[in-house]
DRENTISE-667717 format. One line per field, with one value per atom (N, C-alpha, C): residue in three letters; atom name; x, y, z. Coordinates in pm, whole numbers. Example, Ala and Ser with C-alpha at 12.3 -4.5 7.8 and 13.67 -1.06 7.14 Angstrom:
BEGIN
code	c(Ala|Ala|Ala|Ser|Ser|Ser);
site	c(N|CA|C|N|CA|C);
x	c(1319|1230|1320|1285|1367|1290);
y	c(-569|-450|-330|-225|-106|3);
z	c(780|780|780|708|714|787);
//
This chain:
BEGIN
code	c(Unk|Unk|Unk|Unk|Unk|Unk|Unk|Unk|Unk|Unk|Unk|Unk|Unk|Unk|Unk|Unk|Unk|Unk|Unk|Unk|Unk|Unk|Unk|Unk|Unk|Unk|Unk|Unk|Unk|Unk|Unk|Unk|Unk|Unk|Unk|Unk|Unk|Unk|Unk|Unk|Unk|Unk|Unk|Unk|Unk|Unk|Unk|Unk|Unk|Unk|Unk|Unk|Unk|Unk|Unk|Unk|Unk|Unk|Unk|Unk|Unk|Unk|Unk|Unk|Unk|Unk|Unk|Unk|Unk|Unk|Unk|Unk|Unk|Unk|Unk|Unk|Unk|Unk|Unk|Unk|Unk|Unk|Unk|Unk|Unk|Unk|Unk|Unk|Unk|Unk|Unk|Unk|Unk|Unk|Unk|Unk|Unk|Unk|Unk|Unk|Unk|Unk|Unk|Unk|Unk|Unk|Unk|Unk|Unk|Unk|Unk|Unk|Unk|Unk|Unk|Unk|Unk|Unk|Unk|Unk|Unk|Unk|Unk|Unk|Unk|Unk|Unk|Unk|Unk|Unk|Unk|Unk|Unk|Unk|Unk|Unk|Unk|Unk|Unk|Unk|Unk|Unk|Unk|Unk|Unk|Unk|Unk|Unk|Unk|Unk|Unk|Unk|Unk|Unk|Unk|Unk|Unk|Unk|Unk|Unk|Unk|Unk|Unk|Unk|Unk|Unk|Unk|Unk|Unk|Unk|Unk|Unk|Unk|Unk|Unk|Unk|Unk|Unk|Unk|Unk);
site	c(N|CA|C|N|CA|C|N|CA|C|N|CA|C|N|CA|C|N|CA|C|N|CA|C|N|CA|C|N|CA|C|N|CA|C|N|CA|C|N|CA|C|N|CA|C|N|CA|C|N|CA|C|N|CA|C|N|CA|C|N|CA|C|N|CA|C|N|CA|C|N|CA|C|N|CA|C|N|CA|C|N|CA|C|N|CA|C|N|CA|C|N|CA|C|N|CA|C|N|CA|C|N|CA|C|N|CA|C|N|CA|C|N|CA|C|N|CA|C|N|CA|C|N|CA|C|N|CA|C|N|CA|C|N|CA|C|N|CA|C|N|CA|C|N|CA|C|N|CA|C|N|CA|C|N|CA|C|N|CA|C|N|CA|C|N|CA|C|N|CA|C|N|CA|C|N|CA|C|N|CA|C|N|CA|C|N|CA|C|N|CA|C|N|CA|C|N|CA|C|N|CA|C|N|CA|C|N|CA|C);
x	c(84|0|89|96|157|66|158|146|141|77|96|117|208|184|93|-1|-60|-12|-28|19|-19|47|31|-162|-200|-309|-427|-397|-509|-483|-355|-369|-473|-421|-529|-667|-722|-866|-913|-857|-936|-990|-1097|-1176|-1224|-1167|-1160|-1291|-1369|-1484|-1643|-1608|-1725|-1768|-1701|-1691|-1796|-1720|-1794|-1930|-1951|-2053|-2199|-2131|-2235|-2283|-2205|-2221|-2338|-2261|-2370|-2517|-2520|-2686|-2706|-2672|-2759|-2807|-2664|-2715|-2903|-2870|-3006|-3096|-3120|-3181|-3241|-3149|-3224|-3274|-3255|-3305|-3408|-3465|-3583|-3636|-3618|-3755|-3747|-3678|-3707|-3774|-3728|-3881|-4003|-3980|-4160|-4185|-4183|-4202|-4254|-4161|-4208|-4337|-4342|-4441|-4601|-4580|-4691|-4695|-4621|-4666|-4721|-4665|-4749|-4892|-4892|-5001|-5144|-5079|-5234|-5270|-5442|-5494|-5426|-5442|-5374|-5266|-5178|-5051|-4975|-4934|-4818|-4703|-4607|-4453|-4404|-4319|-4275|-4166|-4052|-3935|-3862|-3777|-3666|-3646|-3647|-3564|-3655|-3824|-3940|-3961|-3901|-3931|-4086|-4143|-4313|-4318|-4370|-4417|-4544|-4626|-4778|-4832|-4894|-4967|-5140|-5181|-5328|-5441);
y	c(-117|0|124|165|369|428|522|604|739|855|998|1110|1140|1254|1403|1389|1527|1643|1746|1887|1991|2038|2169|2191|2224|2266|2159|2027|1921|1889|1920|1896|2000|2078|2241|2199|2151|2114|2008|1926|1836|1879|1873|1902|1765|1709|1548|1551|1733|1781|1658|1673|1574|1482|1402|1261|1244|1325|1312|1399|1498|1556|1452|1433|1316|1231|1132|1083|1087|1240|1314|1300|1375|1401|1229|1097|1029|962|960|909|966|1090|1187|1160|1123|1105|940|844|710|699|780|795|871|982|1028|933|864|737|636|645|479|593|695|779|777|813|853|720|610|454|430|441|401|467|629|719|661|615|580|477|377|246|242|352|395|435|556|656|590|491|379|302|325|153|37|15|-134|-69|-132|-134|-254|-262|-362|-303|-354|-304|-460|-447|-588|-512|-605|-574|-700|-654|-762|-852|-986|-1085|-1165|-1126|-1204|-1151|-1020|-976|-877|-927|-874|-794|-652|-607|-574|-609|-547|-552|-399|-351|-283|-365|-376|-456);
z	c(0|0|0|-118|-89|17|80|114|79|92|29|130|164|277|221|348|306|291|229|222|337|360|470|451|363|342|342|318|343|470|561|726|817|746|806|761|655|623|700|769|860|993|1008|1070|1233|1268|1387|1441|1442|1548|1440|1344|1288|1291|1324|1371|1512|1584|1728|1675|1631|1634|1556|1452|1353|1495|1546|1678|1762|1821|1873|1856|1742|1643|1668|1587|1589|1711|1839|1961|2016|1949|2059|2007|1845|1752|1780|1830|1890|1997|2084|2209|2240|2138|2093|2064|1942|1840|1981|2118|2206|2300|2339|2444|2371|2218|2201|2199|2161|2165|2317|2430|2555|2601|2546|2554|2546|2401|2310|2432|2430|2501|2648|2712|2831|2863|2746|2764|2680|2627|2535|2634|2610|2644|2660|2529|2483|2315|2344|2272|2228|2144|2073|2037|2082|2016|1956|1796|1769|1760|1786|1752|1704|1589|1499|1590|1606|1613|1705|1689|1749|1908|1938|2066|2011|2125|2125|2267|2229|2401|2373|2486|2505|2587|2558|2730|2730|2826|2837|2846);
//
């Protein structure tokens, strides 16, 4: 495998903060869609949750 050393100017263009930030956004972003989920499943009558791999929840 070559190698290429970067130039002064493609070292200055990296940016490391994106990585974590992308991160960020989607952690909060799954943990939103599993509150409003528990939400729904609380605040109903009767409810069904299926989830992948044959897990079933239901309440009522």
């Amino acid at each position: 495998m070559n190698k290429i050393m970067l130039t002064e100017e493609e070292l200055v263009a990296i940016k490391p903060g994106d990585a974590i930030t992308l991160g960020a956004v989607l952690a909060i972003m799954a943990i939103a869609i599993l509150a409003i989920a528990v939400y729904k499943l609380f605040t109903s009558n009767e409810a069904i949750i299926k989830l992948p791999g044959g897990y079933q929840f239901s309440w009522g």
